[in-house]
SERO-556829 format. One record per residue: residue number from 1; residue in three letters; chain; x, y, z of N, C-alpha, C, O in turn. Coordinates in nm, 2 decimals. Layout:
N
> num;residu;chaine;nu;nv;nw;cau;cav;caw;cu;cv;cw;ou;ov;ow
> NUM;ALA;A;X;Y;Z;X;Y;Z;X;Y;Z;X;Y;Z
...
***
This chain:
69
> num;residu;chaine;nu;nv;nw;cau;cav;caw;cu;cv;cw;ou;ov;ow
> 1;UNK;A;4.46;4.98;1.17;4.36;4.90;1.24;4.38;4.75;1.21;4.41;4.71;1.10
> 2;UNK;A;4.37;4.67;1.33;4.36;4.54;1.28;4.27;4.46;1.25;4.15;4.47;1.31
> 3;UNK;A;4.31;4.35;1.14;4.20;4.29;1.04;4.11;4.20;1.15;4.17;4.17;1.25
> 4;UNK;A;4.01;4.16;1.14;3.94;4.08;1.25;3.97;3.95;1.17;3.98;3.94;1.05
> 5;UNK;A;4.00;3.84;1.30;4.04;3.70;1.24;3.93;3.61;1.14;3.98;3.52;1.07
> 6;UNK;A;3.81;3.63;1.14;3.72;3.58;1.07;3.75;3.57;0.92;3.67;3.50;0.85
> 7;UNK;A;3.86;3.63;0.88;3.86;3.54;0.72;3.87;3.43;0.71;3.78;3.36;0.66
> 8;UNK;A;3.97;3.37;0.75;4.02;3.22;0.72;4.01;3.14;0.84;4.11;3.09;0.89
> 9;UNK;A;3.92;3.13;0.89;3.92;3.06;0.98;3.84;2.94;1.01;3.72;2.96;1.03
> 10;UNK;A;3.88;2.81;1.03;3.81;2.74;0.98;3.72;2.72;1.08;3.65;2.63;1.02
> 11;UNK;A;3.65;2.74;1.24;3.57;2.73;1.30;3.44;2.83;1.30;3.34;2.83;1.38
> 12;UNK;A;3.48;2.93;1.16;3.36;3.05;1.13;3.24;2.96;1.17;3.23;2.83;1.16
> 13;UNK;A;3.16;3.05;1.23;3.03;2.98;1.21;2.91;3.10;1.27;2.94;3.21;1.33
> 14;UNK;A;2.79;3.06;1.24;2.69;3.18;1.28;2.69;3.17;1.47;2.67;3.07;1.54
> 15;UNK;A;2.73;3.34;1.53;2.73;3.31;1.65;2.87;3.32;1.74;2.89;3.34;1.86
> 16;UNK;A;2.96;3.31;1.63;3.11;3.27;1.68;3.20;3.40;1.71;3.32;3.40;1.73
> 17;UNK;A;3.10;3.53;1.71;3.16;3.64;1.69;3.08;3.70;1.89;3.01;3.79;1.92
> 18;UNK;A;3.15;3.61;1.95;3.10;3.61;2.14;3.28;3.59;2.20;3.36;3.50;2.15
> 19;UNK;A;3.31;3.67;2.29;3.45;3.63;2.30;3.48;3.54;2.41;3.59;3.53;2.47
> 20;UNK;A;3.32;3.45;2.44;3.31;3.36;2.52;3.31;3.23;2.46;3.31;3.12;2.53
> 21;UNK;A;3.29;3.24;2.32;3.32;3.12;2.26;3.42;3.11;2.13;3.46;3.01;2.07
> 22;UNK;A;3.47;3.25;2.11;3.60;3.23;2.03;3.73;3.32;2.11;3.72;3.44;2.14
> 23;UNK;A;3.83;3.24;2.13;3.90;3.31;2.24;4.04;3.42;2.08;4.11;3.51;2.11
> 24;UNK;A;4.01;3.37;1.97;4.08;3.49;1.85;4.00;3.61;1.84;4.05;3.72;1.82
> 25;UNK;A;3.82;3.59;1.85;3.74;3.71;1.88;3.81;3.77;2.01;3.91;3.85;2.00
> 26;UNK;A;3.76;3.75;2.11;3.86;3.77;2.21;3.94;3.89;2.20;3.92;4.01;2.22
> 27;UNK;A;4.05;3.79;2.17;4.19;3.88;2.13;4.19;4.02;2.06;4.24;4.13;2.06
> 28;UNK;A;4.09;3.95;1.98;4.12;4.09;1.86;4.03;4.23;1.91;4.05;4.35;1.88
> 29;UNK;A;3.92;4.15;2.00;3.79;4.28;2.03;3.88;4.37;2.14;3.89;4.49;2.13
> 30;UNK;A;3.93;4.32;2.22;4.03;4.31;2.32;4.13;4.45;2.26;4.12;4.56;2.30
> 31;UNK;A;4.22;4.39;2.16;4.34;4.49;2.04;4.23;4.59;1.96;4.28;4.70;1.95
> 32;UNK;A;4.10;4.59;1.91;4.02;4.69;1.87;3.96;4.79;1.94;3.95;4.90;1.89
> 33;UNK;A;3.93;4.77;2.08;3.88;4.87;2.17;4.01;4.92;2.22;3.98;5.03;2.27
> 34;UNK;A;4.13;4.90;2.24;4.26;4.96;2.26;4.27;5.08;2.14;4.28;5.19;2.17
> 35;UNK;A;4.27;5.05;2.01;4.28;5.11;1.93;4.19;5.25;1.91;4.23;5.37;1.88
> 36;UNK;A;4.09;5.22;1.93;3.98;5.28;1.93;3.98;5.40;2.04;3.92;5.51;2.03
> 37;UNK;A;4.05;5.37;2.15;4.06;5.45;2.28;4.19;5.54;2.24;4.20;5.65;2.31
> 38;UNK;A;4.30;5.51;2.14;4.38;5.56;2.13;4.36;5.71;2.02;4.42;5.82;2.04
> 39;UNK;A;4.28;5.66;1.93;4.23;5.72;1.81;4.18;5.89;1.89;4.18;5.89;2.01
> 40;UNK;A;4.16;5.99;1.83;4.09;6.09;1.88;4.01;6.10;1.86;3.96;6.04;1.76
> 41;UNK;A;3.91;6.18;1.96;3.77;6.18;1.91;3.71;6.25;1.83;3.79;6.34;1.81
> 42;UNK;A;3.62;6.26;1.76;3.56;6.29;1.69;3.58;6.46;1.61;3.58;6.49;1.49
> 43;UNK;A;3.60;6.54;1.73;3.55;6.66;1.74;3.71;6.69;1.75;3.74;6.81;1.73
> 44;UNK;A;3.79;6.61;1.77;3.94;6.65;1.78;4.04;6.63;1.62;4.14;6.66;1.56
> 45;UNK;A;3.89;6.57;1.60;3.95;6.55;1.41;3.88;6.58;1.38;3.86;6.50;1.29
> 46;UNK;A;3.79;6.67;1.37;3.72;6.78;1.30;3.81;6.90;1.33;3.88;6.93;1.23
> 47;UNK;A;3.83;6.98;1.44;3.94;7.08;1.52;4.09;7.08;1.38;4.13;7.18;1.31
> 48;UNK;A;4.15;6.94;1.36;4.26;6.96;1.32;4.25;6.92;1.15;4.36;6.91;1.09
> 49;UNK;A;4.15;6.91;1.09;4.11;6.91;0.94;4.10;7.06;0.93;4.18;7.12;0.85
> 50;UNK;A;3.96;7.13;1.03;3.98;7.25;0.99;4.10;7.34;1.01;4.09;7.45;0.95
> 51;UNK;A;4.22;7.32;1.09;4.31;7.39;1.14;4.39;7.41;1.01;4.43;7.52;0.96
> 52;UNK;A;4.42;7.27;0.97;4.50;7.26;0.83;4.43;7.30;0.71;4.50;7.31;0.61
> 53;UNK;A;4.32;7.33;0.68;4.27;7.37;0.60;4.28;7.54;0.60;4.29;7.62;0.50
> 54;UNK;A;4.27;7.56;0.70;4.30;7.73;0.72;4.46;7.75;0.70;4.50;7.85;0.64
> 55;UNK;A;4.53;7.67;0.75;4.66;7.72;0.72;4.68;7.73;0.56;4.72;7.82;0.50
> 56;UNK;A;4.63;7.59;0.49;4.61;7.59;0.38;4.58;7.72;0.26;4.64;7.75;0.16
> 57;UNK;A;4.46;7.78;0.36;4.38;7.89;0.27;4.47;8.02;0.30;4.49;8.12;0.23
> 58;UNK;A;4.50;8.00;0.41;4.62;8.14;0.41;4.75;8.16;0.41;4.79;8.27;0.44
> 59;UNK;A;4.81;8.06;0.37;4.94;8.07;0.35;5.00;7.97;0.21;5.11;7.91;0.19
> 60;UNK;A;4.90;7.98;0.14;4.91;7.90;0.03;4.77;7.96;-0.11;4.70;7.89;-0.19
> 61;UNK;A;4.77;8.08;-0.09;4.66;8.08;-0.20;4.70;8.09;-0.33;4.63;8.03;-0.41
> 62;UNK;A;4.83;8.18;-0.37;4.84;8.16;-0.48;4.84;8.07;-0.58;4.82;8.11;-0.70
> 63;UNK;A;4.89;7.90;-0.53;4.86;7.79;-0.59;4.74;7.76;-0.69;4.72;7.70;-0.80
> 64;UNK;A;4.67;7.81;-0.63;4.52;7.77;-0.70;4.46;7.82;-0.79;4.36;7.78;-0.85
> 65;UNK;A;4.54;7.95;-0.80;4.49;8.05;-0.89;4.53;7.99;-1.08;4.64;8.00;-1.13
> 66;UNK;A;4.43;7.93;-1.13;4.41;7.92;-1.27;4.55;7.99;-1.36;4.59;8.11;-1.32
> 67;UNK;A;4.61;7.93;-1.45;4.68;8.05;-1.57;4.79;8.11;-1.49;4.83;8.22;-1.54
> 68;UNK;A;4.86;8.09;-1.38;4.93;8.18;-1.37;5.09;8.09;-1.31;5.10;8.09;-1.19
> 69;UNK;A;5.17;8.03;-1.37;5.26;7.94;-1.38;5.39;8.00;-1.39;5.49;7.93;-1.40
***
């Protein structure tokens, strides 16, 4: 993700975060809702945590078993 320009910048000020009066807000809100559109939704990364977690639990159980090396 990218960093929003507001660290170092010397025109910070209360308000300056309108991309009508900072054209680096702008830019960046611009590059953040791209990202964000690219990202999966919610329920598509829920789907593939649990997918791997099942592969996990069934084709890998012996690992976990305590004492047995």
């Amino acid at each position: 993700m990218t960093a929003p320009p507001c660290l170092n910048c010397p025109d910070r000020r209360i308000g300056c975060h309108d991309p009508a009066v900072c054209l680096r807000w702008a830019a960046y809100d611009e590059i953040h809702r791209a990202e964000l559109a690219a990202m999966p939704s919610r329920k598509e990364w829920v789907d593939m945590v649990e997918y791997i977690h099942d592969r996990r639990r069934r084709y890998m159980p012996g690992r976990w078993k305590k004492g047995d090396k």
